[in-house]
N, C-alpha and C positions, 0 to 999 in steps of 0.2 A: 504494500500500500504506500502512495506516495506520501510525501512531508504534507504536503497542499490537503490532501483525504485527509488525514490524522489531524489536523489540525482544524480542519472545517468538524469534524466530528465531538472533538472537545470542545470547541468554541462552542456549537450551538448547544450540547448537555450544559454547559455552565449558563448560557444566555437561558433555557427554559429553568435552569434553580436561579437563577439572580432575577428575572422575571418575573416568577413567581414570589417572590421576598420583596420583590419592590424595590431594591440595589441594585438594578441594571446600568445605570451607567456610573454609578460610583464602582463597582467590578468592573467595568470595565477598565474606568483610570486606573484604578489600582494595580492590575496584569498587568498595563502597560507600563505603568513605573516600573512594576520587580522586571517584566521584557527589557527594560533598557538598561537596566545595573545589571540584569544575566548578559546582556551582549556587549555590554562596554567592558565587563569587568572578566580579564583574561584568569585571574586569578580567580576567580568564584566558578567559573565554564570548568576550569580545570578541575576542579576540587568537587563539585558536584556533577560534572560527566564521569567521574572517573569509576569502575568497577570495583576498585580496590577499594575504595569509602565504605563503610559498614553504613546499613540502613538508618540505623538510628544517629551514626555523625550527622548525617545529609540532614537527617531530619532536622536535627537540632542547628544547623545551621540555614536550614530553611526560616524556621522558628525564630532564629533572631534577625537575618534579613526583613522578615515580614512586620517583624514586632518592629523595628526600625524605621520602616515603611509606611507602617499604622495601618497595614492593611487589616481588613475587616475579618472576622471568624470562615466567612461564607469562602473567601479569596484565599486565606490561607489554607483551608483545607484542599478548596480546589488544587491549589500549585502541590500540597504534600500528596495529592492523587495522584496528578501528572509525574511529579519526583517517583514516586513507587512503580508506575509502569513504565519507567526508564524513557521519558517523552521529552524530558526538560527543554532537549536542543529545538525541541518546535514551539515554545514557548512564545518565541517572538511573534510567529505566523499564528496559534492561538490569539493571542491578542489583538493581533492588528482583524483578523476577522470577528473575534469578540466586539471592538471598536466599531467594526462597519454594520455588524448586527443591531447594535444597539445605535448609531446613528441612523439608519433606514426604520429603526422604528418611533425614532423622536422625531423627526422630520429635519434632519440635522446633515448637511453638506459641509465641508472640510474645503477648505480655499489656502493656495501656499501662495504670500506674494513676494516675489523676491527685488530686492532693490540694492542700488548700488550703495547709498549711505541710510543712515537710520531716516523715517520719514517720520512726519508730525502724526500724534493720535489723533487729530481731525481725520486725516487722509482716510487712513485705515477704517474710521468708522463711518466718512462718506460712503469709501466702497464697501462696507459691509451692506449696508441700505440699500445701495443697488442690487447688489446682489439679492439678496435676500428679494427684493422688488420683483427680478428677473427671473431667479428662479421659482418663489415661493415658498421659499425652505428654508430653515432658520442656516445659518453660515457662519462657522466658526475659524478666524482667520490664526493663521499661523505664518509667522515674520521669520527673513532670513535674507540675509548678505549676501551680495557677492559683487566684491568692483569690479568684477570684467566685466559687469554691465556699463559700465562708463554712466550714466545716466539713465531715467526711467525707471520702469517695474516689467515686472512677469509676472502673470496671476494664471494659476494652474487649479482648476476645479476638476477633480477626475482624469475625466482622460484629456481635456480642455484647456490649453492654454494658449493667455493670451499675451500676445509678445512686445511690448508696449518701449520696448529699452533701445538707448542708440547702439547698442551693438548689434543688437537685431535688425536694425533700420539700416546700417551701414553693412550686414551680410546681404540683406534683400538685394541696395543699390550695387554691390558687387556681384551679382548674381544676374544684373540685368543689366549692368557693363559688358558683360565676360557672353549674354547671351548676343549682344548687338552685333 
């Protein structure tokens, strides 16, 4: 079975107990915290992939990442389920589809805008408005850098983006140089 199966399998048994509890999307931030300290942290991947850990180590070291975490009872027992059936390393893919479960049923779209320097909070909450306007659905932005944009943004909804930046603008115009 692939990572992608096993992964859509666990997500959606934890999305029907965290639905049923009414902590659906607080599980789901939660996974995704401990997802991003299991994949940043080469030292924790090591030490709880490893076969040689006795059960009960892993445990207890799951147990104080969680307690550390403040994840909820319901989340940590999920993750010491996944830890016992040897799943950890699909953790991350758990999550990110836990996430998308539970934002298709909030009414909830995820927007990346990416811009050359920090931009005003006006900006970001104009275009959340629109958004939101455009699609219907509530839109929760998520900010990030990169100055090889020279100038401008890129806003990526799904599979959608939109390319708004002078590097972009000066790929197009060499692209339509190079076709003349």
């Amino acid at each position: 079975m692939s990572a992608g199966a096993i992964a859509d399998r666990y997500a959606k048994a934890i999305y029907e107990l965290a639905d049923e509890a009414g902590q659906l999307s607080q599980i789901a931030d939660q996974l995704s915290k401990l997802a991003n300290v299991y994949s940043e942290s080469k030292e924790l991947r090591a030490v709880l992939d490893n076969p040689l850990v006795t059960e009960d180590k892993r445990e207890l070291i799951l147990k104080d990442v969680s307690a550390k975490l403040g994840l909820s009872q319901l989340a940590t027992n999920s993750v010491r389920y996944i830890a016992q059936r040897r799943r950890l390393s699909v953790l991350p893919d758990i999550a990110r589809r836990l996430t998308t479960l539970s934002d298709e049923k909030g009414g909830v779209i995820r927007a990346t805008v990416i811009s050359a320097a920090p931009l005003a909070e006006a900006y970001y909450t104009k275009l959340k408005a629109q958004l939101e306007k455009s699609t219907g659905k509530k839109v929760q932005i998520s900010k990030e850098q990169d100055p090889s944009l020279i100038a401008g943004v890129i806003t990526r909804i799904g599979d959608n983006t939109i390319d708004g930046s002078l590097r972009g603008r000066l790929n197009d115009l060499e692209r339509q140089l190079l076709e003349a």
